[in-house]
N, C-alpha and C positions, 0 to 999 in steps of 0.2 A: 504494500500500500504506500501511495507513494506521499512523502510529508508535503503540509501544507504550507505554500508561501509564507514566510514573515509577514505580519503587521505593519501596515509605518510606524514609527515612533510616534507620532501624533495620534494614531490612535489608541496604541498601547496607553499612553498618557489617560488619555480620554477612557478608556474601559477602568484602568482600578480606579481614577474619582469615582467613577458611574459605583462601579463596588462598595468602595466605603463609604458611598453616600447611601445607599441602598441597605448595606449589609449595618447597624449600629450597635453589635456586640463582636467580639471575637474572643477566643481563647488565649490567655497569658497562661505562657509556658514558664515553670520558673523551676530554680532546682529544688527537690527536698531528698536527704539522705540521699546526695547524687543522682536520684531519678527524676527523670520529669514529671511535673505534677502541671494539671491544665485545673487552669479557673475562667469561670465567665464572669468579662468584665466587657465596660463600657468604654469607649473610645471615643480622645478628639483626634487628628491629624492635623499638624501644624500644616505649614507650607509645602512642604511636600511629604513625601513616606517617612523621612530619615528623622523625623521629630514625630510625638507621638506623645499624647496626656491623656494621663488615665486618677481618678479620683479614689485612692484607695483607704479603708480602713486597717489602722495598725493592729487591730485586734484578727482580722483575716488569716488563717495562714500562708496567703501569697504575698501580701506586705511582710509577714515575719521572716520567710526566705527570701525576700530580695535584700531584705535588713543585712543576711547574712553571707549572700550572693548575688548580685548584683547581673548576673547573666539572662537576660530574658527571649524568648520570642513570641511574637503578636500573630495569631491566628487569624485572617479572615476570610467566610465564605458565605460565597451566594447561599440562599435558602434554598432547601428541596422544594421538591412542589410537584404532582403525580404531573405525567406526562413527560417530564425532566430526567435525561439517566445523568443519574447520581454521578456517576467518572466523569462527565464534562461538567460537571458545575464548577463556576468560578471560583478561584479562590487565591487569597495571596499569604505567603509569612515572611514576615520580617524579622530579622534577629538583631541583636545588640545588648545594650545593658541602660539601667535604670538608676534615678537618682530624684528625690524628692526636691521639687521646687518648690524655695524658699517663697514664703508672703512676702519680704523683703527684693526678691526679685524682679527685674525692672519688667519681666513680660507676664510677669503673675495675674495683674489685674485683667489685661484680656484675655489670656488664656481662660482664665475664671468665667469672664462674662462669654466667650462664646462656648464653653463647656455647658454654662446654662441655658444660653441659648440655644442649644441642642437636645441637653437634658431639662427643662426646666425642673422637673418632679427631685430634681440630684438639692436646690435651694436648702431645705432644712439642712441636710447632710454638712455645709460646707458649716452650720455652725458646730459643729460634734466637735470637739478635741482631738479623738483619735481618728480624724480624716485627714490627709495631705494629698496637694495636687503633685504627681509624678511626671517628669519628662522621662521618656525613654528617647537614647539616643538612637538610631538605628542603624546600623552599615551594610546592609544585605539583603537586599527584597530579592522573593521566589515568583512569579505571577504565573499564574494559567489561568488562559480562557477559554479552554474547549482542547479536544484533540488536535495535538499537532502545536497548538500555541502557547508556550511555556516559555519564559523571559526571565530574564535576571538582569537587575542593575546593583549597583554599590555606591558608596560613599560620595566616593570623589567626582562623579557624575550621573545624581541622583535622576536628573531627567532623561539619560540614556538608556534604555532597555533594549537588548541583545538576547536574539530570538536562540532560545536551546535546542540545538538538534541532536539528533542520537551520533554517536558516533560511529562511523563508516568501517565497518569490516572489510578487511585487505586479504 
């Protein structure tokens, strides 16, 4: 079967917004006893992938492992839905590591207010004590959007996405 053409870059761009506008939880992957443990959690996305805010409670066990390990990755995927095969549904992870943004931080206030504007129902939450807004930084997005279209970008050129192909038996 023969793979399918790459994406433009513009639309690669264009499909995960479309995702993480669409999809508004994903899975945070964090260590515990060295295994991975997955939590659902809410997401903002900064300006592009490589930033990422998430609202966490210190009494969670996913905030007490990043307390301890700092290594995370961000699950996101399109929803099922019948008619839908399951293996082409979208979905992207991001990996990196995490670190609580300080109230004192010059981008705390917006971040907050578009976090609520997206969340509003999140408002009581931000008075708890044991709540902190989280930047995660991120260096390494996965994306796929169907058979055949599987992309990776990184850090140092977060708007480049580079179509994954299988590689070619000699």
């Amino acid at each position: 079967m023969p793979m399918p053409d790459a994406m433009s870059n513009d639309d690669v761009e264009a499909a995960w917004w479309a995702l993480v506008e669409q999809a508004r939880t994903g899975v945070l992957l964090t260590l515990r006893n060295g295994h991975p443990f997955g939590s659902h959690v809410l997401y903002l996305i900064g300006d592009d992938w490589t930033r990422v805010y998430l609202h966490l409670s210190r009494l969670a066990l996913h905030t007490q492992q990043l307390l301890q390990d700092a290594r995370v990755s961000l699950f996101i995927a399109e929803s099922d839905r019948p008619g839908k095969n399951p293996s082409a549904l979208q979905r992207m992870n991001l990996q990196g590591t995490a670190s609580i943004l300080p109230p004192t931080h010059e981008s705390y206030e917006s971040v907050k207010q578009r976090y609520l504007e997206k969340f509003p129902q999140a408002q009581m939450m931000f008075g708890f004590g044991d709540f902190a807004l989280w930047a995660l930084q991120m260096s390494d997005a996965h994306l796929v959007l169907g058979f055949g279209h599987a992309y990776q970008s990184g850090l140092t050129a977060p708007r480049q996405w580079h179509h994954q192909k299988p590689e070619k038996k000699s």
